[in-house]
N, C-alpha and C positions, 0 to 999 in steps of 0.2 A: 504494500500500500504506500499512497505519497503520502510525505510528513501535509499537513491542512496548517494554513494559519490560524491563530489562533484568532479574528475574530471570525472566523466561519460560524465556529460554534457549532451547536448542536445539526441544524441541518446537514451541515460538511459532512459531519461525523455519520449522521443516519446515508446519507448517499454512498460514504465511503465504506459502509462494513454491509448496505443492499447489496453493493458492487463485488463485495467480496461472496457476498453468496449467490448471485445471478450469476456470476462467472463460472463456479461452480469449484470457485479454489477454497472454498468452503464447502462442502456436499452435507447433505443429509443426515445428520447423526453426529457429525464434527462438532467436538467442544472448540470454541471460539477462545480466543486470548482473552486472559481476566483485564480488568478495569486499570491496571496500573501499567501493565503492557500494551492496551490499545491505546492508552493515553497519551504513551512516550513517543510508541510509533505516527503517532497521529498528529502532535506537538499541541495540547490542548489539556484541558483539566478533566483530572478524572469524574468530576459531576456532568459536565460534556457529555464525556461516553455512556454513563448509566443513564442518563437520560436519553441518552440515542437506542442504546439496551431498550430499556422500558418500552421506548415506541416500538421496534419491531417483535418485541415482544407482543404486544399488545394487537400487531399486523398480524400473529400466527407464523411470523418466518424462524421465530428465536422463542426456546426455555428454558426459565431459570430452574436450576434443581436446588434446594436449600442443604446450603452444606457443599454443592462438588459442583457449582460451575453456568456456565449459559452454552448450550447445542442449537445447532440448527434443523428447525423441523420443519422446512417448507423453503422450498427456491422462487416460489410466485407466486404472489400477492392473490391472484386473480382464482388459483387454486385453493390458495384458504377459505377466501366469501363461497366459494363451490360446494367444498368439504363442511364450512359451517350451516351454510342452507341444507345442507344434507343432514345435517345432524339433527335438525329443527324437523326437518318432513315429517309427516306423519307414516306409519307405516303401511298402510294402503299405498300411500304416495309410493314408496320406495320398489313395492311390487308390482303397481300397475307400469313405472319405467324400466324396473327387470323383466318385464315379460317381451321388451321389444329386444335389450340387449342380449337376455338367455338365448330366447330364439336364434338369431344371428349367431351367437357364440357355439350352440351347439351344432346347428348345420353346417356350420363352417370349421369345427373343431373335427367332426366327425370324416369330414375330408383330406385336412390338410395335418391332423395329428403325426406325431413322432412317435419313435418310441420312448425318446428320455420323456416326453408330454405325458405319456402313458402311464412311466412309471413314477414320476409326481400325482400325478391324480389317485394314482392306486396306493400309497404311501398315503397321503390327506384323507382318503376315502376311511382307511384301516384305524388312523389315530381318530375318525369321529364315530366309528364304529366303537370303537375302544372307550370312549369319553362317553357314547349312549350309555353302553354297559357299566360304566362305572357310576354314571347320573353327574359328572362332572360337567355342570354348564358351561364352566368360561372355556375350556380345552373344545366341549363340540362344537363352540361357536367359533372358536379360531382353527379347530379342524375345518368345519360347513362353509366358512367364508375361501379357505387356503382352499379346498376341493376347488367351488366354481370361479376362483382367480387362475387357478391350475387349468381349467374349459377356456376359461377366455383364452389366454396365454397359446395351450393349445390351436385356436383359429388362427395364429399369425398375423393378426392385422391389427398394428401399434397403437390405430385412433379408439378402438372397442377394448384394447388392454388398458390403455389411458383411462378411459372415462369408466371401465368397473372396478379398476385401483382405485378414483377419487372417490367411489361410494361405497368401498371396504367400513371404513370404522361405524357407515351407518349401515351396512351390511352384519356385521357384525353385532352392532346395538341390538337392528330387528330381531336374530335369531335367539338373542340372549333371552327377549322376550315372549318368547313361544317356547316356556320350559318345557312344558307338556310332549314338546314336537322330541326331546330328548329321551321321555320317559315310554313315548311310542316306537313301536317297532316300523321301520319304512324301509321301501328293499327301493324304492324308486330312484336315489340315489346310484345305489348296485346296477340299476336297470341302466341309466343314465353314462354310465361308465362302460358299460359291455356293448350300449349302441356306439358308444364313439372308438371303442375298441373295435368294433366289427367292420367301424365307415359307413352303416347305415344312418344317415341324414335324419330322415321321417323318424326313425325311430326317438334318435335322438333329443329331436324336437319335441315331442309327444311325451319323455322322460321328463324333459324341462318343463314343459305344460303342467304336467302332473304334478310335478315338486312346488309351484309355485301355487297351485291348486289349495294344494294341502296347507303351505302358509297360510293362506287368504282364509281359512277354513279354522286354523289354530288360532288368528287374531283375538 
């Protein structure tokens, strides 16, 4: 980063450490320089930089953890109000827009699948198999989300993996709230995984109908 003069001040400072994580020479998960490092680098006072903290904090690009540091958890501003309105939806909302993305994800999964594709999905499939059986919610829910980010992924096509990673954590939320869908036995998932295994498309699609059926149903 450039040394900023010092009356830039606080804006300087927030351009200068967005700039560090648009670029990407900060990524994802990266603890940032503390408050008396960016301060030096920067040539400015360290109430400056916590307050330049603070605001991107408060954007979703940056979090503090109490005790060990500030990470980066978002490279675009525009992807956080995404992921926040996501979070807000209601969960009709979030089903009635997965039934346009499953569709697409599984037709096009059941085509152009791999076999590492394959053997991710059947690994996700086993740990939320494993988490029904054990009645552990948060693990099937981060099993049930990692399964159909694993479908999409499987389709190959980077605009449909983008936009159902941005609705992971309220993917996740929905399923957390259909304990019930935990404590029931469902093979449509199973069903789900053997069309896209086989390459049948139709089948595929109709697995996905299903599953999303049965959400709408556990509401």
């Amino acid at each position: 980063m450039r040394n900023v003069a010092r009356t830039s001040l606080v804006d300087a400072a927030i351009e200068e450490l967005r700039g560090e994580i648009s670029s990407g020479a900060w990524p994802v998960g990266t603890k940032i320089p503390s408050e008396s490092q960016l301060a030096e680098t920067l040539g400015m006072s360290r109430l400056s930089v916590r307050e330049a903290v603070r605001v991107l904090v408060h954007a979703g690009l940056l979090t503090t953890r109490q005790g060990d540091g500030t990470y980066v958890t978002a490279t675009d501003e525009s992807q956080v109000a995404l992921r926040r309105r996501l979070d807000r939806a209601a969960a009709m909302d979030i089903i009635d827009v997965r039934r346009g993305l499953d569709m697409v994800a599984a037709r096009l999964a059941a085509t152009r699948r791999t076999p590492e594709d394959l053997a991710l999905m059947r690994v996700a499939l086993e740990r939320r198999d494993a988490a029904a059986r054990a009645g552990d919610l948060d693990a099937f829910a981060d099993a049930d989300v990692a399964f159909h980010l694993h479908v999409a992924d499987a389709a190959h096509n980077p605009l449909l993996t983008d936009l159902y990673r941005s609705m992971s954590e309220a993917l996740r939320d929905s399923v957390r709230n259909m304990e019930q869908a935990v404590l029931d036995y469902d093979d449509s998932h199973a069903e789900l995984m053997k069309a896209v295994e086989d390459g049948d498309a139709a089948r595929a699609i109709g697995a996905g109908v299903t599953i999303l059926d049965q959400q709408e149903r556990d509401l």
